[in-house]
N, C-alpha and C positions, 0 to 999 in steps of 0.2 A: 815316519809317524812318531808321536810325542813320545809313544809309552808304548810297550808290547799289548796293551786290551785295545788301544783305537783302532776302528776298522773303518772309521767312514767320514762325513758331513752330512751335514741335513742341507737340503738344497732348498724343499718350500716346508711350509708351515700353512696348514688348514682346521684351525681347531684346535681338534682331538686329533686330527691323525698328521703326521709327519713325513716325508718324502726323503728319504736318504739314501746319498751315492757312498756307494763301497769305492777303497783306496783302491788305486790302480797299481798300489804295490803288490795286491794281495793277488795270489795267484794262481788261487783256489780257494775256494768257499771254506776254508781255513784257518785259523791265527795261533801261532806257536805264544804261549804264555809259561811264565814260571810254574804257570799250576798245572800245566801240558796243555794237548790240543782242545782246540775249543771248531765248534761246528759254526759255520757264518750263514744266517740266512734261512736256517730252520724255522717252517710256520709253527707259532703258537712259543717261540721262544723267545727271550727277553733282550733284551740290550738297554743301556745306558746314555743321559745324555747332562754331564754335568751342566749344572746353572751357577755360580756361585758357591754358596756351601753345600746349596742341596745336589739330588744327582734325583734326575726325572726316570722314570721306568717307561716304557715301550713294549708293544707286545709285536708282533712282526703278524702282518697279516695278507705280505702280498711280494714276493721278488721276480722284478720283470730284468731283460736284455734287450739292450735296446744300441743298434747299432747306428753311428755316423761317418756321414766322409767328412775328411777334411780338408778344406781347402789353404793352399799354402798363399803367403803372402803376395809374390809375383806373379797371383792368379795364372804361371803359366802348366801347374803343375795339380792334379790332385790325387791322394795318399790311398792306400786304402780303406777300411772303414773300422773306425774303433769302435769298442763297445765299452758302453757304458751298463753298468750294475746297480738297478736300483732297486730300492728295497719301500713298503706301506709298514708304518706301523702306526699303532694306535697308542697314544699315550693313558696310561690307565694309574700311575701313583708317582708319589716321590718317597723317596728315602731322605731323613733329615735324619742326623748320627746315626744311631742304631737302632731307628725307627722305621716301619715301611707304614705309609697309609694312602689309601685309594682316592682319588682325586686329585685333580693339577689347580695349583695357584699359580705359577709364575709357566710361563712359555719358552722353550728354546728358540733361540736366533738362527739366522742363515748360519750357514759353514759354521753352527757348534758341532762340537765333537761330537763324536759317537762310537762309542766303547759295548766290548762284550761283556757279560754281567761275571762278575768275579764270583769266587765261593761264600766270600763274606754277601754280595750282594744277595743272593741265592738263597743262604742262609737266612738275611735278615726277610726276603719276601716268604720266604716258606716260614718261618718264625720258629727258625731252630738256633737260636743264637746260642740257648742254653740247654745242649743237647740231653747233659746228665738229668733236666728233670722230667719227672714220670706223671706229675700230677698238676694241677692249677695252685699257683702259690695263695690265690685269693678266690673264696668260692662265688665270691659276688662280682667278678672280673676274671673271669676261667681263662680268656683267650682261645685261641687254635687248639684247641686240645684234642679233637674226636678226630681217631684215623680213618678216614674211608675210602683211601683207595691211593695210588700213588701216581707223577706225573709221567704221562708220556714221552715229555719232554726231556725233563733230567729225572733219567729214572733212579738215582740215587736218592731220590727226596719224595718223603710222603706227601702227600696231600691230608689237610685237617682243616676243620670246619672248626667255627667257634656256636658253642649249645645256643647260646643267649641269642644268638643275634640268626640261626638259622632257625629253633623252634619257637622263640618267643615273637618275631616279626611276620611270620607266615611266610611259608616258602614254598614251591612248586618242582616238580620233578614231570618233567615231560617226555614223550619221545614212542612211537611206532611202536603196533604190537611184535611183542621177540624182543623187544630192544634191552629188557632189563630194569625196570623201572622198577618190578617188587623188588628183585634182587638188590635194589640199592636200596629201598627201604627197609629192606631187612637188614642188610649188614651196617646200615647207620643206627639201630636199634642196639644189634649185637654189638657194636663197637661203643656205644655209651654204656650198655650194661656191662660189659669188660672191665671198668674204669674202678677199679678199686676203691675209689672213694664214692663212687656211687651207690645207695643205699635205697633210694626207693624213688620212683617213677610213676607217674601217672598218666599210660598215652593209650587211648582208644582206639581202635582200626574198626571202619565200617568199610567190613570184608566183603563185596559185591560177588566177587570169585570163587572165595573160598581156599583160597593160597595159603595161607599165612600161620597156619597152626603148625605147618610141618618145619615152619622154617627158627621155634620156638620151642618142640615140644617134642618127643621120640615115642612111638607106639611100639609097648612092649611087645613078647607074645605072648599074653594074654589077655592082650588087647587094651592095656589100658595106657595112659599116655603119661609120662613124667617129663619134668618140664629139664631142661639144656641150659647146665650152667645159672646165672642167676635168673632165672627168664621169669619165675615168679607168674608163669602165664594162664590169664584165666581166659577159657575157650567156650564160649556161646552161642550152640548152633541155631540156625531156625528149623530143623529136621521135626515135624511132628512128632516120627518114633522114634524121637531121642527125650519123652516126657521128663526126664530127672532132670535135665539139664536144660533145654530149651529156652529159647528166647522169648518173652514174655512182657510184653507192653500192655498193662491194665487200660481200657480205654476211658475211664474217669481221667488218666494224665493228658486228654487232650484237651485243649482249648477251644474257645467256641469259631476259632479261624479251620482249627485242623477239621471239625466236624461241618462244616459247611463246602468245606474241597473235598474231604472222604466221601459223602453224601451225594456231593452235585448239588446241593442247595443254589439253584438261582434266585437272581435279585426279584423284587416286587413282592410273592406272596410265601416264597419256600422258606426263604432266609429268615424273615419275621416267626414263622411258625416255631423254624427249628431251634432258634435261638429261644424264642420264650418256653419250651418244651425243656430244652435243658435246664435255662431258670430255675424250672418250679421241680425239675429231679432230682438237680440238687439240693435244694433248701428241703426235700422230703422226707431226708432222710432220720432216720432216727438218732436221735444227738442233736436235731436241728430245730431250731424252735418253729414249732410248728405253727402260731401265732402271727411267724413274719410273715408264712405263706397265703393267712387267713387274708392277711394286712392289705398283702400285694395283689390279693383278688379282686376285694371289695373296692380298691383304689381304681384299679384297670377298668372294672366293668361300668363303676357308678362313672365316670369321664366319660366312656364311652358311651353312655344313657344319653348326658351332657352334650356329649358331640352329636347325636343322632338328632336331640330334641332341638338344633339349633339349626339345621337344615333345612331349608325351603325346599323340601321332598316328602312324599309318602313317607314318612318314616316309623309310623304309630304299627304297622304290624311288626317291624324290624326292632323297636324297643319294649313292644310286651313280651315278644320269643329270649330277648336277653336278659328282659327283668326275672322274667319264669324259669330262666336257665341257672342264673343267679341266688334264684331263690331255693332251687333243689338242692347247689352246692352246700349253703349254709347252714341250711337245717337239716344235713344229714345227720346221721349219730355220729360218724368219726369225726367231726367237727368239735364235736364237745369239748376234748380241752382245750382245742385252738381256744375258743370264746373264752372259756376258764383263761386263759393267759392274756390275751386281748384285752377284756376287762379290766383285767386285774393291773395292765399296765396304763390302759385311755379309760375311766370310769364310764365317761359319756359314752362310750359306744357298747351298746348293751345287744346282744341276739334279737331280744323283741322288739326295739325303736327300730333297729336298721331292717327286722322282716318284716315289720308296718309300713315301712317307708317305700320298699319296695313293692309290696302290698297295691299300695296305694298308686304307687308308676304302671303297675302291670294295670287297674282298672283304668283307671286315663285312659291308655293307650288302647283297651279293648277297646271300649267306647267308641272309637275311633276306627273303627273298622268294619267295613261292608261285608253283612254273608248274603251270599246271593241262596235263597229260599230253595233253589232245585236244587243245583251242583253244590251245593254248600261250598263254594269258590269266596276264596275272600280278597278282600280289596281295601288297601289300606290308604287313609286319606291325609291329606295335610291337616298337620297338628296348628288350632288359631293358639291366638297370644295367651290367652288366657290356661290354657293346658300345659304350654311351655312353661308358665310360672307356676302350675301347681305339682310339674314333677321335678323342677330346679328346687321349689320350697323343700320339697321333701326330701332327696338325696342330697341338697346341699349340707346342714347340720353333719352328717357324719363327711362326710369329704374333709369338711375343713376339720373335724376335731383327729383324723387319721393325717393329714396333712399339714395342717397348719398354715393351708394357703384355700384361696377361693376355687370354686368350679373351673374347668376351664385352664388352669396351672399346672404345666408337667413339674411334677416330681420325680425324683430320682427313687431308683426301687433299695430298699433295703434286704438285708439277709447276704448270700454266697450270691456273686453273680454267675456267667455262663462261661465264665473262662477258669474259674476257681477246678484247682486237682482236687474236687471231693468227691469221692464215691456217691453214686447210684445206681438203680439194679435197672438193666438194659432192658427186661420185659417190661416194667410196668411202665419204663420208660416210652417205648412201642406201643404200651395196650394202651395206657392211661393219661400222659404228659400230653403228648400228641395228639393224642382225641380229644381232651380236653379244650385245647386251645383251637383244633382246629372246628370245635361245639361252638367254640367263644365266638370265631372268626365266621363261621355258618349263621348266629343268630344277628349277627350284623350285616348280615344281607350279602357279604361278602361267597364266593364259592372258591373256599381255601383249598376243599377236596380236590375237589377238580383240578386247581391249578398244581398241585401238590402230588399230584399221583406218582410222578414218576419218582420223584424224590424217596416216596414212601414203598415204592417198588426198589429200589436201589438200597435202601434201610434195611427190608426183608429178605432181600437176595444177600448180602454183608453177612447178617446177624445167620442166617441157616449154612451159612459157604463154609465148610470143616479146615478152608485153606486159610480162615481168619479167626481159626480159634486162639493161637498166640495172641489176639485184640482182645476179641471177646469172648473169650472162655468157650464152654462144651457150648452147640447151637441146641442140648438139650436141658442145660444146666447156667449157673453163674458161677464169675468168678467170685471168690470168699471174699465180702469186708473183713482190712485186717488191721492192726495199730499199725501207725510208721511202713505204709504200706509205700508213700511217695520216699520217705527218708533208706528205706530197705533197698529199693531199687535205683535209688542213687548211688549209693554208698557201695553194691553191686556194680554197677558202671562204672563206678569211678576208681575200684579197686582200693575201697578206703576199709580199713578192719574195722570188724564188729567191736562196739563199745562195751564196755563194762557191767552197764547197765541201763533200763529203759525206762523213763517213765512217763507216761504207763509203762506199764509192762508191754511187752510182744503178744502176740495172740495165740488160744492155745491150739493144738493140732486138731482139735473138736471141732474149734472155729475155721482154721483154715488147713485144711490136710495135706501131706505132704506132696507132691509133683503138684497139686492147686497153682501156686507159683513159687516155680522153682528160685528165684533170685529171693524169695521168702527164706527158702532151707538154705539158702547159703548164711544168708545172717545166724539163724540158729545156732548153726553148728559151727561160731564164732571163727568167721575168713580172721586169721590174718595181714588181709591185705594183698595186690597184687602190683608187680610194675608195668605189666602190659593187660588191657585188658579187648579180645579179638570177638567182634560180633559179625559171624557169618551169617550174611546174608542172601547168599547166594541162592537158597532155597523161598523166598520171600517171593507173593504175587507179587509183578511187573507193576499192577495198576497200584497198589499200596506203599510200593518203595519210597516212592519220594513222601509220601503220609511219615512213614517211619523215621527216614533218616531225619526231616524237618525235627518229631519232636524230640529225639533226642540230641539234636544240635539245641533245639530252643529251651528245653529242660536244663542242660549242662550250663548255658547260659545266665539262665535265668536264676539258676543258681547261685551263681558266681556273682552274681550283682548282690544277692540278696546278702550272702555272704558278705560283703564287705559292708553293705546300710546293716544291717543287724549288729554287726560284729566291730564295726567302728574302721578307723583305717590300716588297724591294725591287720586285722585280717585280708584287707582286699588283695587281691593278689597275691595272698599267700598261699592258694593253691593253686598249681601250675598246672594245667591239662594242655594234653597234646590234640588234638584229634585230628586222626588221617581219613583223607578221604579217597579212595582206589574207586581208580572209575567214576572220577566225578561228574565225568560228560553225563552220568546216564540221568543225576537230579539236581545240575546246581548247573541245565544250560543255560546260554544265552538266549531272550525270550524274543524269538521272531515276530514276525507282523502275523497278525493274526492269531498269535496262542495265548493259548488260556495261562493265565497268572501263574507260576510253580510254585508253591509253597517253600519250598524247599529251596530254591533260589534266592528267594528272601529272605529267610531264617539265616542262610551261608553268608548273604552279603551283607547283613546284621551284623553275623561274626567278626567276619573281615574287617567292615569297619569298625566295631565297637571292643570284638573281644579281648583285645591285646592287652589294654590298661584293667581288663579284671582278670588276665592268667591265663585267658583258653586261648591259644594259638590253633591255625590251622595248615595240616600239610597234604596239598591237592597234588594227585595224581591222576595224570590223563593221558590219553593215547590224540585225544583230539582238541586240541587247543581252540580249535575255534568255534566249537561249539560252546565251550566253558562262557558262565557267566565275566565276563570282560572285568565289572567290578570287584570282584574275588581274583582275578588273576591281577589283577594293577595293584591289587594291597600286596601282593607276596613282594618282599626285597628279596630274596637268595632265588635263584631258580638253578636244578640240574636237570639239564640237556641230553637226554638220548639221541638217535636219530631219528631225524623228522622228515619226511619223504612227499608229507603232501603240500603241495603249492600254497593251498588257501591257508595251512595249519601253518606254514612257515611265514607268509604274511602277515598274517593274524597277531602270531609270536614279536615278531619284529615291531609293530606297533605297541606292544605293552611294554618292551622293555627300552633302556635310556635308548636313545640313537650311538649314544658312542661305543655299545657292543655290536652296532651292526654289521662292521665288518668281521667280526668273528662268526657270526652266524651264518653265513655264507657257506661253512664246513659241517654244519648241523646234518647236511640231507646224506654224507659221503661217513659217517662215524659208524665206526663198526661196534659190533655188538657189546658191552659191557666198557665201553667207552662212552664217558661224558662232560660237556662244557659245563664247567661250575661257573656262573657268576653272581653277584650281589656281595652283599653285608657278610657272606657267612665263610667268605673267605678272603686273604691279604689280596689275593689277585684275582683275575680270570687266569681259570687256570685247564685245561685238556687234558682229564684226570680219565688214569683205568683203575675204576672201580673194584676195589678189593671182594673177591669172592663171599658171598654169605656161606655161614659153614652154622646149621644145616641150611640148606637152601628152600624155599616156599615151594609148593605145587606149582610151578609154572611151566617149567620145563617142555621143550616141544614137542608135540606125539613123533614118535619115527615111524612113517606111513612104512618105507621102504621094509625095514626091518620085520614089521607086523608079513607083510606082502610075503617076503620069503621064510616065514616060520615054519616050521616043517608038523609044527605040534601047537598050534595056539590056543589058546586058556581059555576054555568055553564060558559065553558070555549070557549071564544070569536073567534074559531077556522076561521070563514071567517073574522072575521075582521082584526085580524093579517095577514092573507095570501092577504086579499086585498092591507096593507101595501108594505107585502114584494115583492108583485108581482109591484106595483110601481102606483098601479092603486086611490090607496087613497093618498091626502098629495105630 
């Protein structure tokens, strides 16, 4: 051989992957070198294949023996059978000087060489060239720097991931329940917050389990919890009686999508209701010009007159019931300042033209209707030509002076729409928004009730259920309007410290009392700030999860956009958010034939796509990959690999990532515990890393059935006082 590292030839070339005969000098899977012995033939180990100046890298993914006879020339004679040594690998980088980077340009030939990976090579793929530093020379170009575990393979050399390119591109962590998956996310946390130059963080855990505080956070005895090293960790349970601290989602921060899946709002008559119901909640509030509301009525209804009057149908008892409905609204007394401001901004539309006007619609259309003299049964008749133009004369004038368009022209509604975070109070919401519209919807002939029940039943089952007072406050009370009630619970999520000052001001405890909403008293009592911030939700209803997780995915988002339009581009992606997701199979699956839209799937795959270029990165964790939304798994570049046991998760897997790891995958299903395949962007190679221990470690741990089995004294288990919780009667 050339040189003491050549151990072979390559015999075919396919690709990405490469076929190489070992020297038949070698006389055991061996090679004595200046640096000592070297192992030949190790899966998941590297070898070399110079090209020129470069030297190609190889990952060894397959060593077969394969024996022949051979026949001698005088065909009188034949030998007997040699073996040949052949080895799969997969070409995965080149080394150009003192560079390693992932990707092949140029290809090796028949019979190139092929060398064992020297120290220096070793060196340059694990990106220890310069062992003495401790820290990233460039903050804006960290490289490999975050240790999480070390190789299998040459167990001299760590394994590191680079920040940038594993949390800011979206990356996945897979692999069988037991396997380890929090544990790697914990100690990839604990190993960036180690980093002495690290100073503040902002990463989110939607805790499904509830793992994650122990692995963060040490419980004194006296029970309180102080946080491990810089961990800076803020712990958010959903436990009802945990009131001080409790997880707390105002339901004014949903959108009019979230309230229509919460609900079951279906399409045709539910959906229309509950959206114009919100409409008019929100614009009701006080601070809200009550005027616009006035605006948005008189518009809706007198169209609707329009619309009824122009139908070749009985429609004269259908448009006196909504003239007459119309006319109760506007000359009630809370009306009065509405019109005071209405006025005061359109002169022409006065209280008394427009209740003449409607006056005058309501007799028309009496007119027009049969009472039968015994049953007093009425019967309403087609309106002639002549009735149509004397109730379009008369609602037309104000249409167009609200409007600025003809009869018959939609316009866009003015005020908050039904997607705006604005406080409204959830009763009157129920008593009065709702009933209103569905009065609207009644006196048009329409039977909104009816169609609506169930909806309206699933509204009052929600609002009375004690298990969704984190939404909507006590089911006997409200939650308090508060200032900066959307900026409070941001700035709580996102672990961003209480500012200096507010203006307005904050609200005072009069107005909003203490446990009301707790992520309220944290602002007060001016946070700091946090690096990690852990929302357990392990205690959360099954049917509201995916409600939950959506809007704080679509909040964090949505912010971050606004963030940078507000702020210029200065700011865009100047906040960097992490969010993990544990347990993502259970709201961000993939949507089979047949199911109902997840909200939550959609919100996630927003993220995937969109969020990267405003800051919010996502890191999915799952035991079931093929359930996972596909779209959300194809954006992650970095994936780490536990073991994966099930056939369809293993198939599944393999389709999202390049093909050229798929011969490494093959070893996914045989990976022992706290063992796992790194590939993508967030590291120099693929690499068969063991996973460095989290220190403290998350709840996960496995029960020991055995151990309980033989206890001689076992710790009596608190059976009524848990059921006293869960029945709602303690706390």
């Amino acid at each position: 051989m050339e040189n003491d590292f050549e151990i072979g030839r390559v015999v075919a070339v396919d690709t990405a992957e490469v076929t190489i005969e070992l020297s038949r000098e070698l006389k055991a899977l061996t090679q004595s070198t200046f640096e000592g012995v070297r192992e030949i033939g190790k899966i998941n180990s590297y070898v070399i294949m110079p090209v020129g100046a470069r030297r190609l890298v190889a990952i060894i993914t397959k060593v077969v023996l394969i024996e022949e006879a051979e026949l001698k020339a005088d065909r009188t004679m034949v030998t007997l059978p040699s073996a040949r040594r052949l080895m799969k690998a997969t070409l995965i980088g080149t080394i150009d000087g003192s560079m390693f980077t992932q990707g092949i340009a140029t290809f090796p030939v028949l019979d190139n060489p092929v060398q064992v990976a020297t120290q220096g090579d070793l060196q340059t793929i694990f990106d220890l060239q310069d062992a003495s530093r401790t820290a990233p020379s460039d903050p804006k170009n960290p490289g490999f720097c975050i240790e999480v575990g070390r190789s299998t393979v040459f167990e001299d050399f760590p394994v590191k991931i680079d920040p940038d390119a594993f949390f800011g591109k979206h990356a996945a962590i897979l692999g069988s329940t037991g396997s380890g998956k929090s544990c790697t996310i914990s100690t990839i946390i604990q190993s960036l917050l180690e980093c002495e130059e690290v100073r503040q963080t902002n990463i989110v855990i939607l805790d499904t389990n509830g793992e994650y505080r122990a692995a963060f956070q040490r419980e004194q005895a006296d029970g309180k919890w102080v946080d491990v090293g810089k961990a800076k960790c803020l712990y958010i349970p959903s436990d009802p009686t945990k009131p001080a601290d409790r997880l707390t989602v105002p339901y004014w921060f949903l959108n009019a999508d979230d309230f229509v899946r919460l609900f079951q709002a279906s399409k045709g008559v539910q959906r229309p209701v509950l959206l114009e119901a919100l409409r008019l909640a929100r614009n009701e509030e006080e601070g809200r010009p009550t005027a616009s509301v006035l605006r948005e009525t008189l518009v809706h209804d007198i169209n609707w007159i329009y619309s009824l009057s122009s139908r070749e149908e009985k429609t004269s008892k259908d448009i006196r019931d909504l003239s007459g409905g119309l006319l109760k609204t506007i000359t009630n007394a809370s009306m009065g300042d509405a019109w005071t401001e209405l006025t005061a901004t359109i002169p022409s539309v006065a209280c008394d033209s427009v209740t003449e006007a409607l006056k005058m619609v309501h007799g028309v259309a009496t007119c027009h209707i049969d009472v039968d003299s015994k049953s007093k049964a009425e019967y309403p008749k087609l309106l002639p030509c002549d009735a149509r133009i004397s109730i379009r004369t008369a609602i037309g004038p104000t249409y167009e002076a609200l409007t600025g368009t003809t009869l018959g022209e939609v316009v866009g509604g003015q005020g908050i729409s039904a997607d705006a975070p604005a406080y409204f109070d959830k009763i009157k919401f129920r008593t009065q928004h709702i009933e209103q519209v569905l009065r609207r919807e009644e006196s048009g002939g329409a039977r909104a009730r009816d169609f609506s029940g169930t909806m309206l039943l699933r509204i009052d089952r929600l609002l009375a259920d004690r298990r969704f007072e984190f939404l909507f406050g006590p089911t006997q009370g409200r939650l308090p309007k508060a200032e900066h009630s959307l900026a409070a619970f941001l700035r709580d999520l996102l672990g961003l410290a209480t500012p200096e000052a507010f203006e307005p001001p904050l609200s005072e405890v009069e107005a909003v009392p203490e446990k009301a909403m707790p992520f309220y008293d944290r602002l007060r009592q001016a946070s700091e700030g946090h690096n990690l911030i852990i929302l357990d939700l392990s205690l959360l209803a099954a049917e509201v999860l995916e409600n939950v997780t959506a809007l704080i995915g679509r909040l964090i988002l949505e912010f971050m956009q606004r963030l940078g339009e507000h702020g210029g581009e200065n700011l865009r992606g100047s906040l960097p958010v992490v969010l993990i997701l544990e347990e993502a199979q259970n709201y961000i699956h993939e949507q089979r034939f047949g199911d109902d839209e997840s909200i939550s799937r959609v919100v996630f795959e927003r993220i995937a796509r969109e969020g990267r270029k405003y800051g919010l990165s996502l890191v999915v964790s799952s035991q079931r990959p093929s359930e996972l939304s596909k779209t959300v798994l194809s954006q992650c570049s970095s994936f780490i690999v536990h073991r994966l046991q099930n056939p369809e998760d293993l198939r599944y897997f393999k389709e999202i990532v390049p093909g050229i790891y798929g011969p490494l995958l093959a070893q996914v299903s045989a990976l022992a515990p706290q063992t796992a395949l790194i590939l993508g962007e967030c590291v120099r190679a693929p690499m068969l890393a063991r996973i460095r221990e989290a220190r403290p470690t998350p709840r996960s741990r496995d029960p020991k059935f055995y151990a309980y089995w033989v206890n001689a004294d076992p710790k009596p288990v608190p059976v009524e006082a848990v059921c006293r919780k869960w029945e709602g009667k303690d706390g």
